[in-house]
C-alpha positions in Angstrom: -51.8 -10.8 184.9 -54.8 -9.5 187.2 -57.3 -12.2 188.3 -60.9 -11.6 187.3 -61.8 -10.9 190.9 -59.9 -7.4 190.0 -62.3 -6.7 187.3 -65.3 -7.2 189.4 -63.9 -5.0 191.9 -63.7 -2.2 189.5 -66.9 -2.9 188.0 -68.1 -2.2 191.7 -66.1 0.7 192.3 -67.5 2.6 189.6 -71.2 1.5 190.0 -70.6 2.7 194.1 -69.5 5.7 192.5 -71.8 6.6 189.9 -75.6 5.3 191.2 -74.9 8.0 194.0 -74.4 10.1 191.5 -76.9 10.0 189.4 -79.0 9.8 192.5 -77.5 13.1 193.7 -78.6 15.2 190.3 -81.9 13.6 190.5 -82.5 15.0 193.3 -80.7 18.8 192.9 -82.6 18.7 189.5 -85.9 18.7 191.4 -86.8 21.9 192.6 -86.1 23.3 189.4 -88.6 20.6 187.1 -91.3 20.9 189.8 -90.8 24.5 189.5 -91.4 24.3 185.9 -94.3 22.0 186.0 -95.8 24.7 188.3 -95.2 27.4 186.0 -96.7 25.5 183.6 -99.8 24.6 185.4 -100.2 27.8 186.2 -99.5 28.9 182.4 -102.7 26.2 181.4 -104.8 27.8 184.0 -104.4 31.1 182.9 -105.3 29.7 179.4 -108.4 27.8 181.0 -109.6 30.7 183.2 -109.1 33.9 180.2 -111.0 31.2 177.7 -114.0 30.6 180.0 -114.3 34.4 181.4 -114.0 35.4 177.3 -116.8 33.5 177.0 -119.1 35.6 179.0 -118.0 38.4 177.6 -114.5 39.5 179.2 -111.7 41.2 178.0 -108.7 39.1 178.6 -105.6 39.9 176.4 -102.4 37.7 176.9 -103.1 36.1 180.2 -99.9 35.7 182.0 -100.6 33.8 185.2 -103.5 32.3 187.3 -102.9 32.1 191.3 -105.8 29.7 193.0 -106.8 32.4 196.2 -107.4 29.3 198.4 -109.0 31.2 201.1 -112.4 32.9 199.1 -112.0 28.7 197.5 -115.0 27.0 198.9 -115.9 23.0 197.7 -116.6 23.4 194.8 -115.9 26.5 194.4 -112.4 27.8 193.0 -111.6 31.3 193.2 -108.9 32.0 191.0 -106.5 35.6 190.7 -106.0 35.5 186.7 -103.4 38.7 185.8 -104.3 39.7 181.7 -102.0 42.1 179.4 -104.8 44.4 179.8 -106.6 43.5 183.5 -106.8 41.1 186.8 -110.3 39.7 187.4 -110.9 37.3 190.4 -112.6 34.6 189.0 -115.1 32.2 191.2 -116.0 28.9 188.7 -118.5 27.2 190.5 -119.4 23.2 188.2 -122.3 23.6 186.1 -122.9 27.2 185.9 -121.1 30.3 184.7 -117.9 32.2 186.7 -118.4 34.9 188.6 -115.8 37.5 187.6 -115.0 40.7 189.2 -112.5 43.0 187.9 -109.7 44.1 190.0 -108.4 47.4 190.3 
């Protein structure tokens, strides 16, 4: 009959095995949820940018994506690169006052 020391060993054994484990796919699976948290940031301020650029009178159809250009960014001041279905505008939002939107080419 195995003593109870056995049992514990086991118990051990497997914990050793697994908490590395688990420890292991936490980290492989993160690159992939911070890359979908970034997608979806940028997702939200595509969303953000097309609503407040609508509102002054823009045409922004589907936006797809919203890339922060953080050299024209000032304090501030965020330039953002937001990509439509139908155009690309560069869009400076400055607190307080309306964006400044230029259309790309």
């Amino acid at each position: 009959m195995p003593s109870a020391d056995v049992g514990i060993d086991m118990r051990r054994s497997v914990k050793n095995a697994v908490v590395p484990a688990l420890v292991s796919l936490a980290i492989l699976s993160a690159p992939a949820t911070a890359q979908t948290n970034a997608s979806q940031a940028e997702s939200e301020a595509a969303d953000d940018v097309a609503t407040q650029i609508r509102e002054q009178g823009y045409d922004c159809k589907d936006p797809t994506n919203a890339k922060r250009d953080q050299k024209a960014s000032e304090p501030n001041e965020t330039v953002w690169i937001l990509t439509c279905e139908n155009a690309s505008y560069r869009v400076r939002l400055v607190p307080d006052m309306g964006a400044q939107v230029e259309k790309i080419d």
